[in-house]
C-alpha positions, 0 to 999 in steps of 0.5 A: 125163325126168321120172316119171310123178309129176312129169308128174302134178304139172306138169299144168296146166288147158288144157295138152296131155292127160296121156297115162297110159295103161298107168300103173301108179300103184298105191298113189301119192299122187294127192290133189289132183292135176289129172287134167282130161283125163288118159288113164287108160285100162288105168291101175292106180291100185288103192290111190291116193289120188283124194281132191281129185283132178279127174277132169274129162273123164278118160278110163278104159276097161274095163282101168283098175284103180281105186283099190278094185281093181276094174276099171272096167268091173266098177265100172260093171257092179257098184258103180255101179247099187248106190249109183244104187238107194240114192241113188234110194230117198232112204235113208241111206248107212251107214258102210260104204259110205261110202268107195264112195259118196263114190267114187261122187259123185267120179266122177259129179262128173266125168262118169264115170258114164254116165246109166242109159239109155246103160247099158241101151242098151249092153247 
């Protein structure tokens, strides 16, 4: 049976959906990795590395543990309006938020990011 690891390196676009749910991939190398598609609801993945990594169409829920350590459900509630209100005033990122606004622009990317108005509506 191959680790979760190789399964994640093995995945290949238009095959069957990667099924990581419940996977503890914390601090495990993911750059690069196609994750198109991938169940990663109740995953944690605090401390890896997404860099380069294809979230297309991955699934996470409230559970999923990103790789800053929040829970997506807190990122949605807490981070995400943040950069959304910086990116709408036009002003600049600083250094420090960088690493959460490229996190940010990776998900969003991906279509992670649920539109303002289906937020408000789940309120």
């Amino acid at each position: 049976m191959p680790t979760i690891i190789e399964q994640i390196k093995n995945h290949k676009s238009g095959d069957k959906t990667l099924n990581l749910q419940g996977a503890n991939l914390h601090g495990a190398n993911l750059h690069g990795a196609n994750l198109r598609g991938a169940n990663l609801q109740g995953a944690n993945l605090q401390g890896a590395n997404l860099q380069g990594a294809s979230l297309q169409a991955a699934k996470f829920d409230d559970k999923t543990v990103l790789d800053t350590g929040e829970t997506w459900a807190t990122y949605l509630r807490e981070v995400a309006p943040i950069i959304q209100v910086m990116l709408a005033l036009g002003g600049e990122v600083s250094e420090l938020l960088r690493p959460r606004y490229e996190q940010f622009i990776r998900f969003k990317d991906a279509g992670l990011i649920p539109r303002v108005t289906e937020r408000v509506r789940g309120l």
